[in-house]
TILOPA-430738 format. One line per 5 residues: for each residue x, y, z of N, C-alpha, C. Coordinates in steps of 0.1 Angstrom, whole numbers. Example, Ala and Ser with C-alpha at 12.3 -4.5 7.8 and 13.67 -1.06 7.14 Angstrom:
<pts>
132/-57/78/123/-45/78/132/-33/78 ~ 128/-22/71/137/-11/71/129/0/79 .
</pts>
This chain:
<pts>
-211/-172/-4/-220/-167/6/-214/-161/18 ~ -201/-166/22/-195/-162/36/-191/-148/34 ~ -186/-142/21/-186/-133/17/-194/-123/18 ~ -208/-124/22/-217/-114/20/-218/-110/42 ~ -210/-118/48/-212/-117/63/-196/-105/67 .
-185/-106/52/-174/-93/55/-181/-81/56 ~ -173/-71/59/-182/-63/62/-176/-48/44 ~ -192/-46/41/-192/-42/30/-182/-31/22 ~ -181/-22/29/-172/-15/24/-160/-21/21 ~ -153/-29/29/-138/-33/26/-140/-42/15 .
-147/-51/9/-154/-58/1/-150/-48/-11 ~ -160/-35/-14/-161/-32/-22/-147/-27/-25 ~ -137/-23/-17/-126/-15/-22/-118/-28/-30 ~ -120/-41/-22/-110/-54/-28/-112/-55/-43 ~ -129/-56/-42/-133/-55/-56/-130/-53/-69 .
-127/-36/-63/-122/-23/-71/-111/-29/-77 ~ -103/-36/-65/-86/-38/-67/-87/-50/-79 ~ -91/-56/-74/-90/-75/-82/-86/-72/-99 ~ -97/-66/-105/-93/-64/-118/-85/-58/-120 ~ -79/-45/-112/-69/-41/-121/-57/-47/-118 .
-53/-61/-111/-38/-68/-105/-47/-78/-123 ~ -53/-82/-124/-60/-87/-139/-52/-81/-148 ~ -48/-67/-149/-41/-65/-161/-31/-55/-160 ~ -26/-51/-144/-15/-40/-144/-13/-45/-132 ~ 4/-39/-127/15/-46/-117/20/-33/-112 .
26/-38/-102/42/-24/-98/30/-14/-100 ~ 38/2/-102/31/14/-98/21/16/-108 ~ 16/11/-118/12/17/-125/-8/10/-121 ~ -5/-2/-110/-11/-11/-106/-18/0/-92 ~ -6/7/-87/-9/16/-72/-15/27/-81 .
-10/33/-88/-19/45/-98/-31/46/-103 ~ -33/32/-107/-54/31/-113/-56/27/-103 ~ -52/26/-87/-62/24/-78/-63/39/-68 ~ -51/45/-71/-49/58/-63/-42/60/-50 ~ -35/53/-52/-33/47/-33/-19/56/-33 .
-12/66/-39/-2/73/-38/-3/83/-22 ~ -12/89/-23/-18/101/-16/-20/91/-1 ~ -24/79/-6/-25/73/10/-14/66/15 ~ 0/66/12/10/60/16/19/69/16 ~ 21/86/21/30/93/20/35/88/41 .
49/88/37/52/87/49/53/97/60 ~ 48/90/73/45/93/82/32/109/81 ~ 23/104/74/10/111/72/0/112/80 ~ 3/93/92/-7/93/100/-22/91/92 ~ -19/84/85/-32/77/73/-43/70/81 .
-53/78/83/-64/73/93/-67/61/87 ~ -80/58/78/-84/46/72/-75/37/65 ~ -75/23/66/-66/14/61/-72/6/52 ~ -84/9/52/-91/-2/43/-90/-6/32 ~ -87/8/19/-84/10/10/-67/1/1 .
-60/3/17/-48/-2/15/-47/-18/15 ~ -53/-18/24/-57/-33/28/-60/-42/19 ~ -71/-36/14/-78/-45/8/-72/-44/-10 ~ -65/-33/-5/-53/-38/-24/-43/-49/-19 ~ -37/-49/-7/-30/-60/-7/-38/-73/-8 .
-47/-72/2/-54/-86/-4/-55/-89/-20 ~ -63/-80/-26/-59/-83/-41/-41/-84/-48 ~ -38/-83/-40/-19/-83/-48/-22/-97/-43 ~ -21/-103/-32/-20/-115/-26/-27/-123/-36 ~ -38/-124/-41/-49/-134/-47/-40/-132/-64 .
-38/-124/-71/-32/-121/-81/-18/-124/-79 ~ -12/-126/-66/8/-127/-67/9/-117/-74 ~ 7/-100/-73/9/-92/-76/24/-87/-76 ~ 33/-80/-73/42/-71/-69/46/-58/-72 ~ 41/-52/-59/44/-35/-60/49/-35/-44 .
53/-23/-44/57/-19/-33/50/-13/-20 ~ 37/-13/-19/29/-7/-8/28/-11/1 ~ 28/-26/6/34/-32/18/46/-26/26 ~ 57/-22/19/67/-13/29/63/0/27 ~ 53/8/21/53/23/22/40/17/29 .
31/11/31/23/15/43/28/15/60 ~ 40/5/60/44/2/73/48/18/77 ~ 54/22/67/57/32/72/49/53/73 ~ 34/49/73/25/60/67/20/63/84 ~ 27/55/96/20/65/111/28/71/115 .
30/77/127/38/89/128/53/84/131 ~ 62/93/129/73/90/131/81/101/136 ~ 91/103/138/101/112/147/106/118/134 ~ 110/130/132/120/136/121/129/129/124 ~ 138/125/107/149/123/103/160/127/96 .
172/126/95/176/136/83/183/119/75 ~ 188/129/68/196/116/56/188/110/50 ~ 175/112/48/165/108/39/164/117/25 ~ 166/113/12/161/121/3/145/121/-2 ~ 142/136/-6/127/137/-11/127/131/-21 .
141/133/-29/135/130/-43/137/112/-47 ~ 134/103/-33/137/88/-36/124/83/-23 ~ 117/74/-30/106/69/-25/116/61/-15 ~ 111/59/-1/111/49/13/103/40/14 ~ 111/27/16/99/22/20/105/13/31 .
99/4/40/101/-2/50/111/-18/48 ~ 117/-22/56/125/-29/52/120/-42/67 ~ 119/-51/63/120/-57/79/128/-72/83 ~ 133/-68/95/148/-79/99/144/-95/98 ~ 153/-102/96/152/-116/96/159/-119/106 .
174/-110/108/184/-112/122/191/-100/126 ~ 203/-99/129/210/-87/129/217/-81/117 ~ 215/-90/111/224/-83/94/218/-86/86 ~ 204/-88/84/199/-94/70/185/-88/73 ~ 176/-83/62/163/-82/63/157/-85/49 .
145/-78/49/138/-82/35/131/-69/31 ~ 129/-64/15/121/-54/15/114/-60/1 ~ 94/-57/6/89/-63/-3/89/-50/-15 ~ 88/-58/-26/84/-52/-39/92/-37/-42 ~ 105/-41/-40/120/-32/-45/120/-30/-57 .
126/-19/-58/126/-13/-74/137/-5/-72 ~ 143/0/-83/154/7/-87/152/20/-79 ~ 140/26/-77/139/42/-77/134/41/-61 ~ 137/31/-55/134/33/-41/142/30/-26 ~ 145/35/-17/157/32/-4/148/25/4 .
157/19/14/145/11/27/150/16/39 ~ 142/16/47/143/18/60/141/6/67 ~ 148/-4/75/151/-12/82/154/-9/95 ~ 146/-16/109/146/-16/123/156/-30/124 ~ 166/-26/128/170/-37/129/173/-38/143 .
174/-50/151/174/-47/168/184/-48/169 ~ 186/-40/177/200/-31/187/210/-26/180 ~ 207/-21/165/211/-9/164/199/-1/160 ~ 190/-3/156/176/11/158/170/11/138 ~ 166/20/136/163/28/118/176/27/107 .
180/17/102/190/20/92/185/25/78 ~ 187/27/73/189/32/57/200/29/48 ~ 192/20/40/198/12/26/194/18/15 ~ 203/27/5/200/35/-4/201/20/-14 ~ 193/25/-28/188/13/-33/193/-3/-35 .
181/-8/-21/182/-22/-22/183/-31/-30 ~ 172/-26/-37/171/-36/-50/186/-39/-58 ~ 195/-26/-59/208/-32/-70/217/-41/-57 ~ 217/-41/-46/222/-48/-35/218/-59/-31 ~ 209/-62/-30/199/-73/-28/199/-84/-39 .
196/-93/-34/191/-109/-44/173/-112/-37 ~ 168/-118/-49/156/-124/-45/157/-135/-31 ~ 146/-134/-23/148/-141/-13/141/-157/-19 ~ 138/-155/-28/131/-168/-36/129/-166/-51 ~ 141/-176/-55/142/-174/-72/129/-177/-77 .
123/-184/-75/109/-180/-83/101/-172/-76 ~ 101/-163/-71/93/-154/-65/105/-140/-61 ~ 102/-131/-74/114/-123/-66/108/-108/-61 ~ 96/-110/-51/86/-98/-45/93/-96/-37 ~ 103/-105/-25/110/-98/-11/122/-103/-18 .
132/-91/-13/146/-86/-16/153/-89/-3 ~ 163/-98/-6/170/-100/11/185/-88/9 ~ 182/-79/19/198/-75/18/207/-77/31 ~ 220/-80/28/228/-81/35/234/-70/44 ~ 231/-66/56/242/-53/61/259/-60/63 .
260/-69/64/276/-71/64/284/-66/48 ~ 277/-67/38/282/-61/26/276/-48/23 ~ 262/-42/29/260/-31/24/252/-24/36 ~ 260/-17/47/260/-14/61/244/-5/61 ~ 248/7/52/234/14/55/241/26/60 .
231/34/65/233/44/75/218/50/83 ~ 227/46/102/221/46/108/210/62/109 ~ 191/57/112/190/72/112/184/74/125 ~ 179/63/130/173/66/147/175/53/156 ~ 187/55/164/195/45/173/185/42/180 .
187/27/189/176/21/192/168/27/208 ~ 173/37/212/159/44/221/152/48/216 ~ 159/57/202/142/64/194/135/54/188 ~ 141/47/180/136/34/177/127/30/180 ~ 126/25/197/116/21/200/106/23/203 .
106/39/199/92/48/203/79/46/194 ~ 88/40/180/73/35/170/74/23/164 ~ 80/16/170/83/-1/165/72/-2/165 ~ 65/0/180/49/-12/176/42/-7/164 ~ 39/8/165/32/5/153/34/4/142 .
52/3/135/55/-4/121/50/-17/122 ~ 51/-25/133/51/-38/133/39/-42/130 ~ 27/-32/134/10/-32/136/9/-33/122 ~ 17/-21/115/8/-17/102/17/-30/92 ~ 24/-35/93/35/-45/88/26/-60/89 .
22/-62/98/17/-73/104/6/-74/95 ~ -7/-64/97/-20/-62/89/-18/-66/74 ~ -12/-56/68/-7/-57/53/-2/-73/49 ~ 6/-79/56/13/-96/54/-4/-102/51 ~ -6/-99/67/-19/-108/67/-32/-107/59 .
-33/-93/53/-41/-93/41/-38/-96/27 ~ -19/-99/23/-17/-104/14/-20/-119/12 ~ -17/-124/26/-21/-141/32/-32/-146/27 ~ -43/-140/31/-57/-145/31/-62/-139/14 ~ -59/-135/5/-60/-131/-7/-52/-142/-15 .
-43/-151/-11/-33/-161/-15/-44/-172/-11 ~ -52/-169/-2/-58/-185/2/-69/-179/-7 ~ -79/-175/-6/-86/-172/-17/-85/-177/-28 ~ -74/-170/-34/-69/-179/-49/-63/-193/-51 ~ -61/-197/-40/-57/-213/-41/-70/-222/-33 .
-81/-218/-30/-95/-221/-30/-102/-222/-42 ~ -99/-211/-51/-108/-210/-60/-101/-212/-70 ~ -86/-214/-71/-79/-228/-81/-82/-241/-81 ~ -86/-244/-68/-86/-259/-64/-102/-267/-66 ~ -112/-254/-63/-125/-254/-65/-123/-258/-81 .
-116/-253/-87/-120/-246/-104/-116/-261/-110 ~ -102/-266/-104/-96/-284/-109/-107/-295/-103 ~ -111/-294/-95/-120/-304/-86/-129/-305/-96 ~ -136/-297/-101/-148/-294/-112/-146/-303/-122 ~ -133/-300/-131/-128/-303/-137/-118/-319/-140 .
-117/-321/-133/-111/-334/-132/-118/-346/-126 ~ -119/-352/-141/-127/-367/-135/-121/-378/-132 ~ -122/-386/-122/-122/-402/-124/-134/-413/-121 ~ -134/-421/-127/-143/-430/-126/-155/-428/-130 ~ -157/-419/-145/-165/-409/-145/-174/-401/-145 .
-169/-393/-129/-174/-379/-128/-160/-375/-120 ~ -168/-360/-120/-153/-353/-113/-152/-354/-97 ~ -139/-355/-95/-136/-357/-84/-141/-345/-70 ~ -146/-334/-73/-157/-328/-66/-169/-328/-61 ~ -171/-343/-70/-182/-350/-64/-178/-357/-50 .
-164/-365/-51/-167/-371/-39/-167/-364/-24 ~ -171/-369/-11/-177/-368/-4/-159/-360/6 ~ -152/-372/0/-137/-369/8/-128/-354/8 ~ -131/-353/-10/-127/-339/-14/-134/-327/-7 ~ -147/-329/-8/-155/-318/-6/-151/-317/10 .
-150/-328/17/-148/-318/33/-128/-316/35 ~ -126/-320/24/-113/-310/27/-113/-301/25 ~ -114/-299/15/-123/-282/12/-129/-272/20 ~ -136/-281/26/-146/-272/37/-138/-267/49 ~ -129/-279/54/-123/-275/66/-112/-264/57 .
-106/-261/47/-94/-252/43/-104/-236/43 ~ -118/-239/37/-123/-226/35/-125/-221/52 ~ -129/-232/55/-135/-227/76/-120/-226/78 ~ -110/-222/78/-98/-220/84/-97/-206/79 ~ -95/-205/61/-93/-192/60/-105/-185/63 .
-120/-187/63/-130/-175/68/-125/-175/89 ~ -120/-180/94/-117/-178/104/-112/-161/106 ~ -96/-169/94/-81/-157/94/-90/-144/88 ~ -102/-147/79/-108/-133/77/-120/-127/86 ~ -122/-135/97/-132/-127/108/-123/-121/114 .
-110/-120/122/-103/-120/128/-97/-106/122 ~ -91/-107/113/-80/-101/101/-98/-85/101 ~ -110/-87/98/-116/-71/97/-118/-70/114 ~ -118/-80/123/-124/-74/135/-108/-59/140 ~ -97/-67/134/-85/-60/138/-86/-46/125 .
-91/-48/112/-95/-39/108/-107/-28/110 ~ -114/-35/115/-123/-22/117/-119/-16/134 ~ -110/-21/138/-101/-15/157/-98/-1/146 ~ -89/-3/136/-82/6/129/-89/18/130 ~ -99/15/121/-108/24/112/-115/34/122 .
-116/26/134/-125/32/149/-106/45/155 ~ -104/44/148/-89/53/156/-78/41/162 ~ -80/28/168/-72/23/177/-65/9/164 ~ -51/15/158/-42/6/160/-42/-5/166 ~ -46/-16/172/-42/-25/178/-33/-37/176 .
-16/-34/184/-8/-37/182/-12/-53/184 ~ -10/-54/193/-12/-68/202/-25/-80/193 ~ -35/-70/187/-47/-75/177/-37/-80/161 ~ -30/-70/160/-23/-71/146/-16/-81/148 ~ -8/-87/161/2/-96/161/-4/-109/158 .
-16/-111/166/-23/-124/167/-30/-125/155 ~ -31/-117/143/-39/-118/132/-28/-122/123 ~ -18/-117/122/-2/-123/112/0/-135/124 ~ 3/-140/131/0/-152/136/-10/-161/132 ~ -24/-157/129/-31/-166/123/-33/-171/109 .
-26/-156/103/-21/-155/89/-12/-165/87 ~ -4/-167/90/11/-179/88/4/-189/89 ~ -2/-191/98/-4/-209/102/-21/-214/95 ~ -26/-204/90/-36/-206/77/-32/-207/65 ~ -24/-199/64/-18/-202/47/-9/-217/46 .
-5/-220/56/1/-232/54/-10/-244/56 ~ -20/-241/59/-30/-253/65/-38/-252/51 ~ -40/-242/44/-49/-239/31/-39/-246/20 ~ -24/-248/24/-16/-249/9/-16/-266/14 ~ -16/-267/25/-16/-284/24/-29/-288/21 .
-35/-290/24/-54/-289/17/-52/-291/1 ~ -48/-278/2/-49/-280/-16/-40/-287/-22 ~ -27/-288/-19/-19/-301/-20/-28/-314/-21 ~ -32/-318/-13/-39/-331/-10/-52/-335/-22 ~ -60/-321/-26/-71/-325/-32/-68/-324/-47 .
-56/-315/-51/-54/-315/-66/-39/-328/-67 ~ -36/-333/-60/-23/-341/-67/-11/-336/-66 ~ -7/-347/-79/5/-341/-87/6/-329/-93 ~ -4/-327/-95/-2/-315/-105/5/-304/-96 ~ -1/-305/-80/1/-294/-74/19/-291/-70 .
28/-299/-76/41/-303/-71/46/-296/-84 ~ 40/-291/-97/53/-292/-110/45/-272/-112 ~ 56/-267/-117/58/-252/-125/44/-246/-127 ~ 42/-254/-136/28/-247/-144/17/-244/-137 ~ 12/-255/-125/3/-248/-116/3/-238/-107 .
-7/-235/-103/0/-221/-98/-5/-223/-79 ~ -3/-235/-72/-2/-238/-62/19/-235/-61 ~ 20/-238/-65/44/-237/-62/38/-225/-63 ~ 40/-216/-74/44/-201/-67/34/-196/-54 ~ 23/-198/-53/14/-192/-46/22/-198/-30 .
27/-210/-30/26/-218/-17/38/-207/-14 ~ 50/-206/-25/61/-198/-20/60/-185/-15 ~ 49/-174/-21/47/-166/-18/39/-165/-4 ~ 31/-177/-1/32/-180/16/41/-180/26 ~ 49/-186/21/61/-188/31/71/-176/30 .
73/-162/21/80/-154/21/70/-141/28 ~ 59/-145/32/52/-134/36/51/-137/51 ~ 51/-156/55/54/-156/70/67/-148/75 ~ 71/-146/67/88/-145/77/88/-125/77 ~ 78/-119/69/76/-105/72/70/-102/88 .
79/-92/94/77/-88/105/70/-99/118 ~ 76/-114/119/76/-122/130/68/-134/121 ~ 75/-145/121/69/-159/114/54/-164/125 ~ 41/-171/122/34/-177/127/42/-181/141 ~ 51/-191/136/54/-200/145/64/-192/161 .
72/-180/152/78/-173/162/60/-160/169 ~ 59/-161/166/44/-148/170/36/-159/180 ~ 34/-170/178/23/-176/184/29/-184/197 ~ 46/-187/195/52/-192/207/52/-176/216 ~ 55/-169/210/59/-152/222/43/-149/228 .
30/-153/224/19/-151/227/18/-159/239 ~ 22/-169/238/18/-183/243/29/-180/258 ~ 42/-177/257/49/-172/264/41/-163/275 ~ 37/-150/268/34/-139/276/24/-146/285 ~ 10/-155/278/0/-159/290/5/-167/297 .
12/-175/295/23/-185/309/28/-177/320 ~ 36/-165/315/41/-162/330/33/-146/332 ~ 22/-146/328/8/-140/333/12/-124/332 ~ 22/-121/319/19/-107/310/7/-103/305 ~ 8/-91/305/-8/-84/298/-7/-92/284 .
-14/-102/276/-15/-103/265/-28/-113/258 ~ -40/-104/260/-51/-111/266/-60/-105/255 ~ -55/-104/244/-64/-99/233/-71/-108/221 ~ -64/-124/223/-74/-131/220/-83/-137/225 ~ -85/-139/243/-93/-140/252/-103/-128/256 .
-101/-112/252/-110/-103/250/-119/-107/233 ~ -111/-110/228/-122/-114/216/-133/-123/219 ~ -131/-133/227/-138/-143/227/-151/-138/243 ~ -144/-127/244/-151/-122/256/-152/-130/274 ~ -140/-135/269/-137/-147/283/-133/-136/296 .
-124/-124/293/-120/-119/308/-125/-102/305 .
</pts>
């Protein structure tokens, strides 16, 4: 039912997506949905919704393709050189000064990495450089610059001229693979609760389960009022950096409140291989650490309104100032 209060269009594109992460992956997954034409870099790709809302479906499926780093990088950007045409780009993003992550790497693709204070590096294919950043989950690629330097392409003045909005478009993308992950570990947890009885009937009957439940779905329908109010800023022309930050901030610290939830109401089971709370939980935690963790996003928020910086975009939501 909460579902019918999103707002419809973005709905329908998820839709579109869901079945085909059902039976295709990687590019051939970005191809039956068409999204090539909408991830060319720096195209200045008006509408995001289409994009969006495939990551949500990769998220709910644990998909892996690479459109998360080619969308960060589809707004405008400065000319470069040392880029080849004939090798797909995609976005790379820092963990420190020598390490970053690039989601959903493949052989036939380089990354572009902001790394702070030195600016735009370029890592010609990460993937044969790189190790998974989580052996059961191998969607983000950690590469090292101390073994595999790069080459610098925009030192950190120009750098900084479009950080925010990789970070905008970086931020959005995490946070709609997030809430597509809570989705599917709602409607895993919904699907065992049914199913699993003691004392004979199923434990979805009782009164305890069901308001865990309730409070994990009211957490993630939160991260999804939030998550289209910053998408439809988009769709109206306005990027909103500052909106995107606080929505991957609510992204991190929901997926972890949705994975302990579901921990609690399915068990044991939720601790061993076969279920598919372990990989899903992991793929939570490798998507907080894309472009600024919950925990680091919501202390720098929290900072700025303390010593009375402009950062007043979750208090304009609520229509307080």
């Amino acid at each position: 039912m909460l579902e019918t209060l999103r707002p419809h269009e973005y709905v329908a594109f998820r839709e579109a997506a869901l079945p085909i992460f059902g039976r295709l992956d990687g590019d051939a997954a970005v191809e039956a949905f068409g999204l090539d034409e909408l991830l060319v870099p720096h195209s200045g790709q008006g509408d995001p919704r289409p994009v969006l809302a495939f990551l949500e479906a990769q998220g709910y499926h644990g998909g892996r393709t690479d459109v998360l780093g080619r969308f960060a990088l589809t707004g405008p950007r400065p000319a470069w050189g040392g880029v080849s045409d004939e090798r797909r780009v995609v976005a790379g993003f820092s963990l420190s000064t020598t390490r970053f992550v690039v989601p959903g790497a493949t052989a036939r693709t380089d990354a572009v990495a902001d790394i702070p204070g030195t600016g735009l590096v370029l890592v010609t294919d990460p993937f044969g450089a790189g190790h998974p950043a989580d052996e059961a989950d191998d969607y983000l690629t950690i590469i090292d610059l101390t073994t595999n330097p790069g080459t610098v392409l925009a030192p950190e003045p120009l750098a900084s001229e479009f950080r925010a909005d990789l970070l905008a478009r970086a931020r959005l993308g995490a946070a709609a693979e997030i809430l597509g992950v809570c989705d599917r570990l709602l409607d895993d947890a919904v699907a065992y609760v049914q199913t699993r009885r003691q004392f004979g009937q199923s434990i979805g009957s009782y009164q305890a389960i069901q308001h865990i439940l309730a409070w994990a779905a009211a957490d993630r329908y939160q991260l999804a009022c939030l998550f289209d109010q910053a998408v439809q800023r988009a769709v109206d022309g306005e990027l909103d950096a500052a909106l995107a930050r606080a929505v991957k901030a609510m992204a991190g610290r929901v997926g972890h409140t949705v994975v302990q939830a579901i921990t609690q109401v399915t068990g044991a089971i939720s601790f061993t291989w076969e279920y598919s709370v372990n990989q899903l939980h992991r793929r939570v935690l490798t998507l907080d650490s894309v472009a600024g963790s919950s925990a680091d996003l919501v202390a720098a928020i929290g900072r700025e309104l303390r010593t009375g910086n402009d950062s007043t975009e979750l208090l304009e939501l609520m229509d307080l100032v």
